[in-house]
N, C-alpha and C positions, 0 to 999 in steps of 0.2 A: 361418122366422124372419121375424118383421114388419120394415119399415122403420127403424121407430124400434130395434129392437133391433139389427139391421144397423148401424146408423147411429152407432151408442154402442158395438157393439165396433170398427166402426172406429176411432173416436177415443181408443178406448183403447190401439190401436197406434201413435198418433202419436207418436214418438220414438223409436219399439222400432227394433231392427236387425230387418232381413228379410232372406229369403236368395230372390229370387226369379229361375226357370228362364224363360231361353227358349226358342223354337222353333227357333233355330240353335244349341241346345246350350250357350252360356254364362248365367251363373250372376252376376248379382249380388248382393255384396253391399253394404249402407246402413241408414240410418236413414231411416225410413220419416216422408215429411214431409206428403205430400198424395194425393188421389187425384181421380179427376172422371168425370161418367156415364159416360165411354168408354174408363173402367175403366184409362187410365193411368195409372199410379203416379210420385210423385220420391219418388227417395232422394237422400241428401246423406252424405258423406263414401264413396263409393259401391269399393269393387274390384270389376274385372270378371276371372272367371276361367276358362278354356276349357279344354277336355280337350285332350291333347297329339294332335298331326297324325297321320295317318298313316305319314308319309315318319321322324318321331320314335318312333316305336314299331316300324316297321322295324330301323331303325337301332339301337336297344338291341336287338332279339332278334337281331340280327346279331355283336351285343360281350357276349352272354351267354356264360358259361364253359362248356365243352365236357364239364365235369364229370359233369353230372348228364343222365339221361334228358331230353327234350324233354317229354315227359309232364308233368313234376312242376317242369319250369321255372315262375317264377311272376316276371312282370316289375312292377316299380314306378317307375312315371315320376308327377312332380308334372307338378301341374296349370298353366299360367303361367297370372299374374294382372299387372293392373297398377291404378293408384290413377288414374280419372277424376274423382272430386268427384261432383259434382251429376249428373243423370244422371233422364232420362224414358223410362221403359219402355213402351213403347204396349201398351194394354189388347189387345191382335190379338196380341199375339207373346209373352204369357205363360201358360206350363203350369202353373206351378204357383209357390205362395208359401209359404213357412216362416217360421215366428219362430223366430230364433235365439236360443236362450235362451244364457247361460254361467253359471258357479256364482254370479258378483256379481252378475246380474239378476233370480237366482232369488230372493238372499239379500233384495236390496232389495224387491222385491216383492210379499216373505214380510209385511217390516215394515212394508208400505203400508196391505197388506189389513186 
């Protein structure tokens, strides 16, 4: 992809929510407001969310029901998240970025194009 084309899908995500990973495993997400050569990103109205601890995933396989084989046990723990706002993700500690799309972003977007 050229520059210029680079350049013009970025600003076509300017406003979009992204969902972007880091290297210690959590997960923001925000609306995506800017970006700059060394590739850090802001987002703005931002949750950060992180895969539950160790010592918490313990701990439910500990208070799972005795019912069933171990085998076929299958645990479900949420993820915590909390609402930071604004929020600069350094270009060095992102794996990867998604656009989050949801049915009203899709719809509106439908009617842009």
């Amino acid at each position: 992809m050229d520059e210029s084309k680079a350049v013009q899908y970025l600003e076509s995500l300017i406003g979009r929510t992204l969902r972007v990973h880091a290297t210690d495993t959590r997960i923001f997400v925000g609306v995506f407001k800017c970006t700059d050569a060394a590739r850090n990103i802001i987002l703005a109205n931002t949750h950060e969310y992180r895969y539950p601890t160790t010592a918490a995933v313990q701990d439910a396989a500990l208070n799972t029901t005795p019912e069933t084989p171990k085998e076929s046990q299958k645990l479900k723990l949420n993820m915590t998240s909390r609402f930071i706002g604004l929020v600069v993700v350094p270009g060095q500690h992102i794996t990867s970025i998604e656009l989050e799309e949801t049915p009203q972003s899709r719809k509106a977007s439908a009617t842009v194009s």
